[in-house]
C-alpha positions in Angstrom: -31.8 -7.2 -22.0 -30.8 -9.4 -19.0 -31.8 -7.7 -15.7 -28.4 -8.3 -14.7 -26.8 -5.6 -17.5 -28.9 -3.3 -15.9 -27.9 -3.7 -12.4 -24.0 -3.7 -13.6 -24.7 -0.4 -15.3 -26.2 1.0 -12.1 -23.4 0.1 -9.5 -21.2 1.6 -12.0 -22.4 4.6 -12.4 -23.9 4.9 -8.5 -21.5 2.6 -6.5 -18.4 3.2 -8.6 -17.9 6.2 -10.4 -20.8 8.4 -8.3 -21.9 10.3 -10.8 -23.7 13.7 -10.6 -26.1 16.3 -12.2 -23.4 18.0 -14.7 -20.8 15.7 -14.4 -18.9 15.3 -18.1 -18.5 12.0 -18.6 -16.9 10.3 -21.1 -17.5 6.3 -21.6 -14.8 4.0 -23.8 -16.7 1.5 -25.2 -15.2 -2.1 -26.4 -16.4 -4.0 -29.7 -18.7 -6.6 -27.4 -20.1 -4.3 -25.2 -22.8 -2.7 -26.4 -25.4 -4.0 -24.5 -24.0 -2.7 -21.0 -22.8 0.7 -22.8 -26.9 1.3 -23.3 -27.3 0.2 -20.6 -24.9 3.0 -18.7 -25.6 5.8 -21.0 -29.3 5.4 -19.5 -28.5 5.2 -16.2 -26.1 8.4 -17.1 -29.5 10.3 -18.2 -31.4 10.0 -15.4 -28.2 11.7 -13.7 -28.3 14.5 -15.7 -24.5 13.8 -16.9 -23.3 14.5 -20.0 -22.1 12.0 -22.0 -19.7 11.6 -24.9 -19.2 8.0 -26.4 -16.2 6.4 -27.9 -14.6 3.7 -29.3 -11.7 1.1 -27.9 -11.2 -1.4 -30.1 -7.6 -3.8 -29.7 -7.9 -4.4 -33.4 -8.5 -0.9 -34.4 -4.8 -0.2 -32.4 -3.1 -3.1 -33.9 -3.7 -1.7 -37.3 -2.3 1.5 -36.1 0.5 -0.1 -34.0 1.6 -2.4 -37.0 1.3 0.4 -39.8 4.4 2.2 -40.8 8.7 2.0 -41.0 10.1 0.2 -38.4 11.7 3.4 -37.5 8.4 5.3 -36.5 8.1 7.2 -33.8 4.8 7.6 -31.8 3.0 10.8 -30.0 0.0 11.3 -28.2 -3.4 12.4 -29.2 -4.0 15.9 -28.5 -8.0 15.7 -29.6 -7.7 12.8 -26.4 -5.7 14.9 -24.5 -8.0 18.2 -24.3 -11.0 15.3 -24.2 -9.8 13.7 -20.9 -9.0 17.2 -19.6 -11.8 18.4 -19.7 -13.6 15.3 -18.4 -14.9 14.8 -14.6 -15.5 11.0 -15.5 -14.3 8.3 -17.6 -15.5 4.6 -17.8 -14.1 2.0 -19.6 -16.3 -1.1 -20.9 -14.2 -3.6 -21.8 -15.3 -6.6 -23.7 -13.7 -7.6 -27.0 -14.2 -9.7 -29.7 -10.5 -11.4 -29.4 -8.4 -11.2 -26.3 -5.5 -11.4 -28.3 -5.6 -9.2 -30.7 -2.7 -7.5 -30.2 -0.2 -10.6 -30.6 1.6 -9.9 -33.3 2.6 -6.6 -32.5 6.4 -5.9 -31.9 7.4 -5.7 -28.3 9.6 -2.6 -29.2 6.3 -0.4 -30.7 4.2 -1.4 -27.8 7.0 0.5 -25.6 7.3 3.1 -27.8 3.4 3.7 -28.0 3.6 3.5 -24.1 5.9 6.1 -23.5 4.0 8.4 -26.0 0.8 8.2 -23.9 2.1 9.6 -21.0 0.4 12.4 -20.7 -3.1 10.8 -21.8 -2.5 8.5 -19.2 -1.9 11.0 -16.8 -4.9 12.9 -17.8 -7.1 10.1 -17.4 -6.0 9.2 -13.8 -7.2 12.5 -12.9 -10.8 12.0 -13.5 -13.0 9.6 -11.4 -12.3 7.1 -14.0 -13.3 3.3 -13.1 -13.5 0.4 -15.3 -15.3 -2.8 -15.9 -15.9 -5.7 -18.3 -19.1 -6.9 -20.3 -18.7 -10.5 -20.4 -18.4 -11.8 -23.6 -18.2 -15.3 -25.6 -14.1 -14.0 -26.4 -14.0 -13.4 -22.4 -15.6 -16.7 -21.9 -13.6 -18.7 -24.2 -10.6 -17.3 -22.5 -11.9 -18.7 -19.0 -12.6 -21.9 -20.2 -16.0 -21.9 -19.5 -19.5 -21.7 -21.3 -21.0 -18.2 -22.6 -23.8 -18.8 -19.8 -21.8 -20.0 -17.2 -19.4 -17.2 -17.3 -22.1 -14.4 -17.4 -23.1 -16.1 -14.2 -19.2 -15.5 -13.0 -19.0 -12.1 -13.6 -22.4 -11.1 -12.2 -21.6 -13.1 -8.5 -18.2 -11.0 -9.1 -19.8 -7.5 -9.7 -23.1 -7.5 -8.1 -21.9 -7.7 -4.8 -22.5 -6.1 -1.3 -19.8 -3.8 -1.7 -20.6 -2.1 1.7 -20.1 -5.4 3.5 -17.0 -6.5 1.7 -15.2 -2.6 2.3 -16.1 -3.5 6.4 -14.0 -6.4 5.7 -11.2 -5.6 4.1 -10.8 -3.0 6.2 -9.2 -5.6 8.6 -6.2 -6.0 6.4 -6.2 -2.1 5.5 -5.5 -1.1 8.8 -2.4 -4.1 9.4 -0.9 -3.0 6.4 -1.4 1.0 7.5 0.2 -0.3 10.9 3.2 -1.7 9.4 6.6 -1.6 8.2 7.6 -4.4 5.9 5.4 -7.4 4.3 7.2 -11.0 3.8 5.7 -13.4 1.6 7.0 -16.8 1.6 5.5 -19.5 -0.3 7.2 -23.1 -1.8 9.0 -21.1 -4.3 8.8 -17.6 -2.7 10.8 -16.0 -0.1 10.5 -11.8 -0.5 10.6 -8.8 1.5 9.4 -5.0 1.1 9.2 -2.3 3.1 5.5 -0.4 3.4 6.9 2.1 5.6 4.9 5.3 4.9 2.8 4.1 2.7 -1.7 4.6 2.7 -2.9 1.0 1.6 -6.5 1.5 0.1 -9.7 -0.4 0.6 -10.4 -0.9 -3.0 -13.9 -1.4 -2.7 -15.3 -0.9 -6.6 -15.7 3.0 -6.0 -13.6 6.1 -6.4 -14.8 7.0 -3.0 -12.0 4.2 -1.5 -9.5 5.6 -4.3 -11.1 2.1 -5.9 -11.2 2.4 -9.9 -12.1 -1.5 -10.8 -15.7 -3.1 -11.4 -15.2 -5.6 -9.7 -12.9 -5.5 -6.9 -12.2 -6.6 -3.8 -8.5 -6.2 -3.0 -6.3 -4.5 -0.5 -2.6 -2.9 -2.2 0.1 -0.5 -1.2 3.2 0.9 -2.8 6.3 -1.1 -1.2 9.6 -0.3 -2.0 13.1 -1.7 -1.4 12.3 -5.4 -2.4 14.6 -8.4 -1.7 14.5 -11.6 -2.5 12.5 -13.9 -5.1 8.9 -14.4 -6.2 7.2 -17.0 -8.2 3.9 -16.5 -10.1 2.6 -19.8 -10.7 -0.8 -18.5 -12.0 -0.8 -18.2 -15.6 -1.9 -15.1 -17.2 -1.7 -13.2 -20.7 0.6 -10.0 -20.8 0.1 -8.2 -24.4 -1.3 -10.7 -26.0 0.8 -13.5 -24.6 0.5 -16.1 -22.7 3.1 -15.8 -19.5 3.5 -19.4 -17.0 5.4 -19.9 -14.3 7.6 -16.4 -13.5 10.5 -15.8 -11.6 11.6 -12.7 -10.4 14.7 -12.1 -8.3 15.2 -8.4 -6.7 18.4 -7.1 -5.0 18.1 -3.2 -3.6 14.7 -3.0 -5.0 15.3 -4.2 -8.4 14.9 -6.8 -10.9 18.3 -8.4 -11.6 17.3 -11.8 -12.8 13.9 -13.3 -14.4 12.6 -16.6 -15.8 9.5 -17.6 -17.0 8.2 -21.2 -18.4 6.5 -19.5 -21.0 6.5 -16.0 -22.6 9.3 -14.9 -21.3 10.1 -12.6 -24.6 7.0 -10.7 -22.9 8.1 -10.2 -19.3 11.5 -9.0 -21.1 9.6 -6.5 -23.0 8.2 -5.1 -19.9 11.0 -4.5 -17.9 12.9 -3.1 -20.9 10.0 -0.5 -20.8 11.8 2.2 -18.4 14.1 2.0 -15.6 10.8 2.4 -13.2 9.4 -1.1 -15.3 11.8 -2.8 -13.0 10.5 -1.9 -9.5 7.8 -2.9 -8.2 4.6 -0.1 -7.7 2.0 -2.4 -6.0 1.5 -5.3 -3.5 -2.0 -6.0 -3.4 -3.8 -8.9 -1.6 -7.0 -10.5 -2.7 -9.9 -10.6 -0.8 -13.2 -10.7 -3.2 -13.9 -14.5 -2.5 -17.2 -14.0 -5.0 -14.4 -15.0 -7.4 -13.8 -18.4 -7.1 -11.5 -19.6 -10.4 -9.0 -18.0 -12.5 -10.2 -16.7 -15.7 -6.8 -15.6 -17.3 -8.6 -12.0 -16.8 -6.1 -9.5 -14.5 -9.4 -7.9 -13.4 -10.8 -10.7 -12.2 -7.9 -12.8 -11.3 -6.0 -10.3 -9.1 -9.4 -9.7 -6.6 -10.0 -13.3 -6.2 -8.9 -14.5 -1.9 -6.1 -17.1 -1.5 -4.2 -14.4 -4.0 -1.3 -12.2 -3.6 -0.5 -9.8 -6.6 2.5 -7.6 -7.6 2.9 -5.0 -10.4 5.8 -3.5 -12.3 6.0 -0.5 -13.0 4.1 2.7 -11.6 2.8 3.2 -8.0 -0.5 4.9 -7.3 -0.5 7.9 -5.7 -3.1 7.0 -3.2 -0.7 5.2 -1.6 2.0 7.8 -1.2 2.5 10.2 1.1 1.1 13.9 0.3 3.7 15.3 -2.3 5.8 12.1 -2.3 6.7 10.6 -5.8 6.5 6.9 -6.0 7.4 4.7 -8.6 7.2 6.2 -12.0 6.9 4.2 -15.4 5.1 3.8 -18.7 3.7 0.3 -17.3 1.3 -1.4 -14.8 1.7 -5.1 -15.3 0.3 -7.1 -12.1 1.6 -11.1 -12.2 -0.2 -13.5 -9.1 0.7 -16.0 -6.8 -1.7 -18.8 -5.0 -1.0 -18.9 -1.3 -4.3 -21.1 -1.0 -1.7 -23.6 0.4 2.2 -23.6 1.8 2.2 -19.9 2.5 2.3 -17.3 5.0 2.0 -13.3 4.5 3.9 -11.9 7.7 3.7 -7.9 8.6 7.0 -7.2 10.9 7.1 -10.7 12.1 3.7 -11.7 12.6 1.8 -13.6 10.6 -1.8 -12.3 9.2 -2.7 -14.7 6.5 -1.1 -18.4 6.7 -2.6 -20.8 3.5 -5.2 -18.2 1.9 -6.8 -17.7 5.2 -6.9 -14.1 7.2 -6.1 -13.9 11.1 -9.6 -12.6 11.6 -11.3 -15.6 9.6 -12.3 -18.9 10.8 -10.1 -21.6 10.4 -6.9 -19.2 10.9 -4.1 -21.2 12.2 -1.5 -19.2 14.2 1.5 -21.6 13.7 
């Protein structure tokens, strides 16, 4: 076994998740990634966890998804339900044998399915639940890049000096803490939100930052009342589909108008999902520059400096005030934007990242 699997298992379980003596833990465990599932479940032993094992595979839920009437309704799993419950951890290992497995299911099932696993969902959030990705030759192909080469990506990605990078993005933590309301303008962008209220979190790879990705290396808050338009010029797959080139115009906080070069059927499908699918619940701003190309992989690709992100659908209560509810919904799609060049990020008025580049950074230019 490469070194490196065991080093990705130990971050996880130490760094990320902080697992201890007695914790229940329950690992999810993708088609491809068997190697770094050993790999954890040793790790896991040494802690004294305990450890129940299962099974995630995208084309074991498309033959569920796709079986049946048209008319069939959907419900959640109550054997899940009381598992998750009763769990202090859960860890995903992603890492399939075909990123796109799920293509041919119908837009209008995927909602329905959605809306069913609301309380699974819920359950889940409540543990100390992080995930992460075994690279894999499906992964790789996806990136465009060679098996070896993109084991080599993921590893500078994940086995990082997570310490050091949290000290950093503290920086931007604190602005957005500070502030009121984020501008983004770009060629094609010109957008507003309010932040007022809002926690951002350091999301540094570990549920001790409210962080639940392996890796990160990104900064978000909950805004609200968005006006304006965004373009997401970096191309991405959304359930199974690949999505170019979006527009997204928002009047009082809403999406009223939308466009996209390609896959547009999908963003449709999305924003059809609930009436919360239509606001925005994160603004998050990249700052893990250990990822240095896109690899058409949201875990990757949203962490990655001289990014900006934004999801629709549900907010994270970390970034909410206590016993405020933010944005609710059934979905958590993120889309990106480059602002490597012709951009500025402005918090009330003043600018704090102009062309990919932070006002605390070398090579920051003011105006």
């Amino acid at each position: 076994m490469d070194d490196r699997v065991r080093e990705h298992a130990e971050v996880l379980v130490d760094w990320s998740a902080r697992v201890e003596a007695g914790d229940q833990v329950v690992m999810d465990v993708a088609e491809g990634a068997h190697d770094l599932a050993v790999a954890v479940a040793a790790e896991l032993g040494k802690r004294d966890a305990t450890l129940l094992t299962t099974y995630g595979s995208s084309e074991v839920g498309r033959a569920f998804l796709r079986a049946g009437d048209d008319d069939r309704e959907f419900a959640h799993s109550e054997p899940k339900l009381a598992m998750l419950e009763a769990a202090d951890v859960y860890l995903r290992i992603g890492g399939g044998r075909n990123t796109t497995a799920m293509a041919d299911v119908d837009g209008d099932r995927r909602q329905k399915a959605r809306k069913a696993t609301t309380a699974t969902r819920e359950a889940r959030m409540d543990t100390d639940w992080v995930s992460t990705v075994h690279p894999t030759r499906s992964l790789a192909q996806q990136a465009g890049m060679a098996y070896e080469e993109y084991q080599d990506f993921v590893y500078d990605a994940v086995l990082r000096d997570w310490e050091s990078l949290a000290d950093e993005m503290a920086n931007m933590k604190e602005v957005l803490d500070e502030g009121s309301e984020v501008r983004i303008e770009t060629e094609h962008t010109d957008l507003t939100m309010s932040i007022e209220g809002r926690t951002a979190v350091n999301s540094a790879a570990s549920v001790a930052y409210d962080s639940h990705n392996l890796p990160s290396g990104e900064v978000f808050t909950a805004p609200h009342a968005t006006e304006g338009e965004v373009f997401f010029d970096v191309p991405m797959t959304i359930d199974a589909t690949r999505v170019k080139n979006v527009s997204l115009t928002f009047e009082d906080g809403e999406v009223v108008d939308f466009a996209a070069e390609q896959g547009e059927d999908a963003i449709a499908d999305v924003l059809d999902t609930d009436e919360g699918a239509r606001r925005l619940g994160e603004l998050g701003i990249g700052m893990n520059r250990g990822i240095d190309r896109f690899t058409d992989s949201i875990l990757f690709d949203e962490k990655m400096g001289d990014t900006v992100h934004l999801a629709l659908g549900r907010a994270y209560d970390a970034c909410l005030p206590e016993g405020e509810s933010g944005n609710d919904s059934a979905v958590h799609v993120d889309m990106i934007t480059d602002v490597s060049e012709d951009s500025r990020m402005l918090v009330d008025g003043e600018v704090v990242q102009r062309n990919g580049t932070f006002r605390w950074e070398e090579g920051f230019e003011s105006a």
